[in-house]
C-alpha positions in Angstrom: 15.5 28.2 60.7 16.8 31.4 59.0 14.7 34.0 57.0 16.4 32.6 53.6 15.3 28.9 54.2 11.9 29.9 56.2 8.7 28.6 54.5 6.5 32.0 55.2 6.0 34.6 53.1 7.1 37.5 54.6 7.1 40.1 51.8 3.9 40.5 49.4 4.1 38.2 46.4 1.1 37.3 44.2 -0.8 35.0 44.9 0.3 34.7 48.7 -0.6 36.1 51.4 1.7 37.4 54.0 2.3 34.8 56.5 1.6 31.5 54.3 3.3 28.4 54.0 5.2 28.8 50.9 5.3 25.5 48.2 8.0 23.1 49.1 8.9 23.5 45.4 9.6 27.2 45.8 11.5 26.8 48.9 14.8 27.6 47.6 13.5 28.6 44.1 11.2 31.6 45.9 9.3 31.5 42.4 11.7 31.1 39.8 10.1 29.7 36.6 11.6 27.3 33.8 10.0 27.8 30.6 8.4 24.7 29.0 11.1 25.2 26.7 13.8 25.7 28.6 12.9 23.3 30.8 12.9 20.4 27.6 16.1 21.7 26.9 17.6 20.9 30.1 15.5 17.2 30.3 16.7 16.7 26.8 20.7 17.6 27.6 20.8 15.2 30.9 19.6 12.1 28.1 22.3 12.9 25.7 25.0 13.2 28.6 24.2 10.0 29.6 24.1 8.4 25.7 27.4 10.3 25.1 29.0 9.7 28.5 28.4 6.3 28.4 30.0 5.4 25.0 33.1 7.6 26.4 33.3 5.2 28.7 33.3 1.9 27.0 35.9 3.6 24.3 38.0 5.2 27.6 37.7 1.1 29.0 38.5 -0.8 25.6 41.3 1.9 24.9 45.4 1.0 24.8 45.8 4.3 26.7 44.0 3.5 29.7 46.2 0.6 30.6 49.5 0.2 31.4 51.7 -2.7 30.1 51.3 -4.3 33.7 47.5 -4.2 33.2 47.1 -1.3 36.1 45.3 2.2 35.2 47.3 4.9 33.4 46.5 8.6 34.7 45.1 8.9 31.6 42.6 6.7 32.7 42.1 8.0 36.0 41.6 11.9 34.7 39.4 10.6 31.9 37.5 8.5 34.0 37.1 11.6 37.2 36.2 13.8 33.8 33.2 11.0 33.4 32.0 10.6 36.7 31.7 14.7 36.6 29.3 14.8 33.4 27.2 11.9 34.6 26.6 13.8 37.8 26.3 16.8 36.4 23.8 15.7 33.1 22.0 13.8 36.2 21.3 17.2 38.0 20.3 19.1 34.8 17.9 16.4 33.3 16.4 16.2 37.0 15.7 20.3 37.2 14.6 19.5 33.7 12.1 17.0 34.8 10.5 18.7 37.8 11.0 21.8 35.5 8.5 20.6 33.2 6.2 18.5 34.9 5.4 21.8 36.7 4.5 23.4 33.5 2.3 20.6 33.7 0.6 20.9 36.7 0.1 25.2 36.1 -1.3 24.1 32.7 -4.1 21.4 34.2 -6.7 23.1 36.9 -6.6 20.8 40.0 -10.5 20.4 41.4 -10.4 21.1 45.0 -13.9 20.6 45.7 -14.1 17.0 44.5 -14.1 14.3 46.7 
């Protein structure tokens, strides 16, 4: 494993001590925080590129352009349709960073007991 992927803190950082395992959430993130905001703003743009996306694609299916006279795909169809598959994947990433974004905020927000059980 290289130093950019390794789990252990190897420079001082609060709240760590050298040497520690480091959160499997801030593996690649090495403590980058979303906002609660920002984070709702991301959650909220995957939902409406799924609404959106969606309806493009029932229009781009029903529409005279997307069909030849031989009933076979047009390009416009096929560019249209590579353009749709795109935004779902990409409004699918965003809304999940969103998510995790902000159900961390909720897990800083709530004190976990580690003495119960």
């Amino acid at each position: 494993m290289n130093a950019v992927h390794s789990r252990r803190v190897t420079a001082p950082r609060p709240g760590f001590a050298p040497g520690a395992l480091l959160p499997r959430s801030q593996l690649f993130t090495r403590g980058m925080r979303i906002t609660r905001r920002t984070s709702l703003f991301f959650l909220a743009f995957g939902v409406w590129s799924w609404i959106i996306w969606i309806t493009f694609a029932k229009n781009l299916w029903a529409s005279d352009q997307s069909w030849a006279a031989d009933g076979s795909p047009t390009a416009y169809f096929f560019v249209h349709a590579v353009l749709t598959v795109v935004s779902f994947v990409l409004g699918t990433i965003i809304g999940v960073i969103g998510w995790r974004a902000l159900q961390a905020t909720k897990t800083k927000q709530e004190p976990v007991d580690t003495h119960a059980g």
